[in-house]
DRENLO-137439 format. One line per field, with one value per residue: residue number from 1; x, y, z of N, C-alpha, C in turn. Coordinates in steps of 0.001 Angstrom, whole numbers, plus 500000, padded with zeros to 6 digits. Each point is the difference from the previous one (the first is absolute). Example, Ala and Ser with C-alpha at 12.3 -4.5 7.8 and 13.67 -1.06 7.14 Angstrom:
// DRENLO-137439
i = c(1:2)
n.c1 = c(513190:499650)
n.c2 = c(494310:501050)
n.c3 = c(507800:499280)
ca.c1 = c(499110:500820)
ca.c2 = c(501190:501190)
ca.c3 = c(500000:500060)
c.c1 = c(500900:499230)
c.c2 = c(501200:501090)
c.c3 = c(500000:500730)
***
This chain:
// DRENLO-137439
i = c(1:2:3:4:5:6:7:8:9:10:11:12:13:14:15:16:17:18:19:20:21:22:23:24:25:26:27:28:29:30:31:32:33:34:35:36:37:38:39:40:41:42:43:44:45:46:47:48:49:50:51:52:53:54:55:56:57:58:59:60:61:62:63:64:65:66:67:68:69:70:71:72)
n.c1 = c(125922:500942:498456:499936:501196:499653:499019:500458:500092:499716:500569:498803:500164:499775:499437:500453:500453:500607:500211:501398:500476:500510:500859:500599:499821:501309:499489:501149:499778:499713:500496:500047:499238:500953:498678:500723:500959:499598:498603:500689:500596:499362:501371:499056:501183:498822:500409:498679:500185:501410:499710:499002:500892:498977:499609:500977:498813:500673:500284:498512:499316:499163:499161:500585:500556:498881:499714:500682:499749:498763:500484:499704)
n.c2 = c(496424:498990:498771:500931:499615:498724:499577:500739:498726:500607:499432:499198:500115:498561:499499:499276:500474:500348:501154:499726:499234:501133:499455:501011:500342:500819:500630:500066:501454:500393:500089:500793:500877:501361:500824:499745:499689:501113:500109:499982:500512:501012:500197:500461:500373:500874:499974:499187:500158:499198:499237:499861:500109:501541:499792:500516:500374:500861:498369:500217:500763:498765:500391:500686:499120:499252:500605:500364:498434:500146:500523:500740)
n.c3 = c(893118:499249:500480:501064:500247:499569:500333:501340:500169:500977:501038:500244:501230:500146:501506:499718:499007:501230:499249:499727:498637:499526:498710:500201:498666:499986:500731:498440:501115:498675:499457:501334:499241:500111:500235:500930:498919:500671:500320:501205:499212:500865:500790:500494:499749:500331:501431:500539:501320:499311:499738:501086:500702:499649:500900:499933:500066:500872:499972:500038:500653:499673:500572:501016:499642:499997:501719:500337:499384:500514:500982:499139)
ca.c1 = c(500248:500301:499082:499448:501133:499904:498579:499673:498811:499964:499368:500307:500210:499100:499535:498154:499047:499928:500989:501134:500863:499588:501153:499205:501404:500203:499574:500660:499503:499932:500890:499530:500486:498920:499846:499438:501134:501302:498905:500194:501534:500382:499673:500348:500989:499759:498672:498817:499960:500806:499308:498968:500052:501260:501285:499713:499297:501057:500880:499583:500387:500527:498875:501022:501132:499411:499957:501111:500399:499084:500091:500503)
ca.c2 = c(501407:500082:500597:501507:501355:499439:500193:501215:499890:499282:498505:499931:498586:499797:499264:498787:500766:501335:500184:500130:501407:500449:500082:500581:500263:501656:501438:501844:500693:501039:501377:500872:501191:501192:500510:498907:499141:499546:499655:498575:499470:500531:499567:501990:500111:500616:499843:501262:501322:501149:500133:500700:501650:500294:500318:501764:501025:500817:499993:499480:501501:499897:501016:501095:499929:499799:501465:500657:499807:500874:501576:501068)
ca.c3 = c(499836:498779:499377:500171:499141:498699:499844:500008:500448:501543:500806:501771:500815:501367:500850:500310:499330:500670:499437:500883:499749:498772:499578:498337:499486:500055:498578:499756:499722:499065:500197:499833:499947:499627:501087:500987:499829:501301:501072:501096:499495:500960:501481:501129:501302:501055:500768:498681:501028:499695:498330:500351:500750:499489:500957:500586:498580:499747:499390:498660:499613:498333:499410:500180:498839:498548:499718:499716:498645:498843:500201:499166)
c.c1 = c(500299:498792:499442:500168:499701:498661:499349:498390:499998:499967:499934:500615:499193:500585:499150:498595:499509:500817:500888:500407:499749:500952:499346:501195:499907:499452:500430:498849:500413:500774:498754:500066:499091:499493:499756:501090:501128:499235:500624:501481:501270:500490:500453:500987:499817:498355:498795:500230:500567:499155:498760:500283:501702:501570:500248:500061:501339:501525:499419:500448:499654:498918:500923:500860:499407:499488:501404:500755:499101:500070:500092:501426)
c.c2 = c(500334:500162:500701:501036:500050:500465:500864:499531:499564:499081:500297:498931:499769:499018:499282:500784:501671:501069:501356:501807:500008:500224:501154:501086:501159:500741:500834:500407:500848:501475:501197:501596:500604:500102:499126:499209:499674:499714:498560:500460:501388:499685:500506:499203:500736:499748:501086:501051:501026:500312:501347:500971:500593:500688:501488:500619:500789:499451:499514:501616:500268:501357:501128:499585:500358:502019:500173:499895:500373:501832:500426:500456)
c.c3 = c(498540:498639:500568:499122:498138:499660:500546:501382:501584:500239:501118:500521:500860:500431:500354:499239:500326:499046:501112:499351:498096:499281:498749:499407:500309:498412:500245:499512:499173:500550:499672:499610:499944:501520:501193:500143:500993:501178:500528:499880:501131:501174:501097:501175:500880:500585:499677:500987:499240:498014:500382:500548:499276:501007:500174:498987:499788:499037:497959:499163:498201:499305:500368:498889:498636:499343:499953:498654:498453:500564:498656:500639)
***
């Protein structure tokens, strides 16, 4: 594991010549930014039923508000 980590380079293992399993090192991935940068890094505590339906139109009310706060 120690030259994995060192050299950067895989091994496998085998079995009677069959190969078993694949030792290969971790890659930091590059810090990302700018547009896209938070893409995977979210995580919805709520079920999608409740993400997709917006529930009773009557308590969103936000277009009645949004008039009442531009009135002249």
């Amino acid at each position: 594991m120690r030259r994995v980590h060192e050299t950067g380079q895989a091994v496998t293992i085998t079995n009677r010549g069959k190969p078993l399993v694949r030792i290969e090192p971790i890659r930091q991935e590059p810090a990302r930014i700018g547009h896209g940068s938070m893409r995977g890094s979210v995580e919805l505590l709520v079920p999608d039923h409740e993400l997709i339906g917006a529930g009773d139109p009557g308590a969103w009310r936000t277009l009645e508000e949004w008039d009442e706060v531009t009135k002249p």
